[in-house]
C-alpha positions as CSV (number, residue, x, y, z in Angstrom):
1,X,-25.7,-65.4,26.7
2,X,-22.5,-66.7,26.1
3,X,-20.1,-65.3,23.7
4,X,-19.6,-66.0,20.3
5,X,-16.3,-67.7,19.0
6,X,-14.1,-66.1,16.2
7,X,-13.9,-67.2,13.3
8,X,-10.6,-68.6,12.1
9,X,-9.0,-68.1,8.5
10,X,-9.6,-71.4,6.6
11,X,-6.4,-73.6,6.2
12,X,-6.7,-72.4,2.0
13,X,-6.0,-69.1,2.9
14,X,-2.3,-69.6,2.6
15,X,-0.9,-67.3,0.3
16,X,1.4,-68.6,-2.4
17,X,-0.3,-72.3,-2.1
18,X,-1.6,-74.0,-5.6
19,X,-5.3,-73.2,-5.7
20,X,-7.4,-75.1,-8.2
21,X,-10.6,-72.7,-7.7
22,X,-7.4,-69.2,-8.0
23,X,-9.9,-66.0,-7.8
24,X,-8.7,-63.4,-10.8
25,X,-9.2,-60.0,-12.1
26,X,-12.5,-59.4,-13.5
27,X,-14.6,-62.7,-11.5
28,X,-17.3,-62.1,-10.3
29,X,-18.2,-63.6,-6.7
30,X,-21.9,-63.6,-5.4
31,X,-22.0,-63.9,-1.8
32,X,-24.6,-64.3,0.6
33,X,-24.1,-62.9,3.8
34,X,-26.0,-64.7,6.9
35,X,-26.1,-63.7,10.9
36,X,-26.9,-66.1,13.2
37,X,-28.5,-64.3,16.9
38,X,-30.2,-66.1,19.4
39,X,-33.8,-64.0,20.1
40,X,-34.5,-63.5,23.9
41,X,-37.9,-65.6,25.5
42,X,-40.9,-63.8,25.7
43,X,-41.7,-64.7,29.2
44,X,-39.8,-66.1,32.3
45,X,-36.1,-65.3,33.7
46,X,-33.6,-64.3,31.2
47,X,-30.7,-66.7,33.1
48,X,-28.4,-68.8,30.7
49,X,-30.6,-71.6,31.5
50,X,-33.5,-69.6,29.4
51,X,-31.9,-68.9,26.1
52,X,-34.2,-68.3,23.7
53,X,-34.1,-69.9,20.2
54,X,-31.4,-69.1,17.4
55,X,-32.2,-67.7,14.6
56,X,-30.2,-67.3,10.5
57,X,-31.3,-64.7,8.9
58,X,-29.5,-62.9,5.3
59,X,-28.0,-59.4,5.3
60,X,-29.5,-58.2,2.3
61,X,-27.5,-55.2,2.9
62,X,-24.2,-57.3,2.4
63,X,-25.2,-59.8,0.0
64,X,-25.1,-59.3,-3.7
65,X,-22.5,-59.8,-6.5
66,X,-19.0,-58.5,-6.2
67,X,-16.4,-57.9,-8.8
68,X,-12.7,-58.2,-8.3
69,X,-11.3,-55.0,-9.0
70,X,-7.7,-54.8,-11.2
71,X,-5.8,-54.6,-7.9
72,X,-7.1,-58.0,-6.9
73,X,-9.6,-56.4,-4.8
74,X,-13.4,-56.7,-3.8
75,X,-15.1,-54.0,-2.2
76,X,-18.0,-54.6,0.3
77,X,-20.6,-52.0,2.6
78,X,-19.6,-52.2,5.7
79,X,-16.5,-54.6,5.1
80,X,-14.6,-52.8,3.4
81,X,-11.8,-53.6,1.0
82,X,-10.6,-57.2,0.5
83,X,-7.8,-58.6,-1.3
84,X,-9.1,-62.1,-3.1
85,X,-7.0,-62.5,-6.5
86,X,-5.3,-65.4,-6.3
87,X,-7.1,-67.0,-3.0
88,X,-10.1,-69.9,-3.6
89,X,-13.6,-69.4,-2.8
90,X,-13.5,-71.3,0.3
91,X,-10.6,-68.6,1.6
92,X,-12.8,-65.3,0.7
93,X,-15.8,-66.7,2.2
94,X,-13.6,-67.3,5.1
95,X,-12.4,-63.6,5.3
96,X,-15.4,-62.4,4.7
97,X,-16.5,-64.1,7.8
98,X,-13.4,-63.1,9.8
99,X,-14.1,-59.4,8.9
100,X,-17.9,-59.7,9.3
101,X,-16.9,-61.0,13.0
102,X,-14.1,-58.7,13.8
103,X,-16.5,-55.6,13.4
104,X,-19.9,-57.1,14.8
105,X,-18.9,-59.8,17.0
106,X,-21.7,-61.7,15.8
107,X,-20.7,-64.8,14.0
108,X,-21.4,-64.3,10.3
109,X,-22.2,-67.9,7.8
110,X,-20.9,-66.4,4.3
């Protein structure tokens, strides 16, 4: 199986840009967490040629509703702390993904 490819921070993330969609104190962001894995065949030679077939599924575990703390902050299981305030959506889903992928190496769709 070939490796998965990082993540990269979305071009929004950059700090001190005008952000229409700004994340503040006291927001509340719900965020669905997905994994994408590819499941092995049941039969035959497990060569690259015989991937089996991908599959999305949600990590209940990390999905749910998140509210940005006074420092700015959201706090996730597993994920740890992550400073949003300020940032648009499309940046924290980007971290979040970024994160997700830096402790798992499986590619995560936030």
């Amino acid at each position: 199986m070939a490796a998965a490819t990082p993540p990269a921070l979305s071009d929004s993330c950059t700090v001190g840009s005008a952000v229409p969609d700004a994340i503040v104190v006291g927001d509340r962001l719900k965020l669905r967490i997905f994994e994408q894995t590819i499941l092995p065949r049941e039969s035959g030679s497990r060569g690259a040629a015989d991937e089996g077939r991908s599959v999305v599924f949600e990590r209940l575990d990390l999905s749910g509703v998140y509210e940005v703390d006074p420092a700015g902050e959201v706090s996730m299981p597993m994920l740890g702390r992550m400073p949003v305030a300020g940032r648009g959506l499309a940046c924290a889903e980007s971290m979040v993904s970024v994160r997700y992928f830096d402790l798992t190496r499986a590619p995560a769709l936030a």
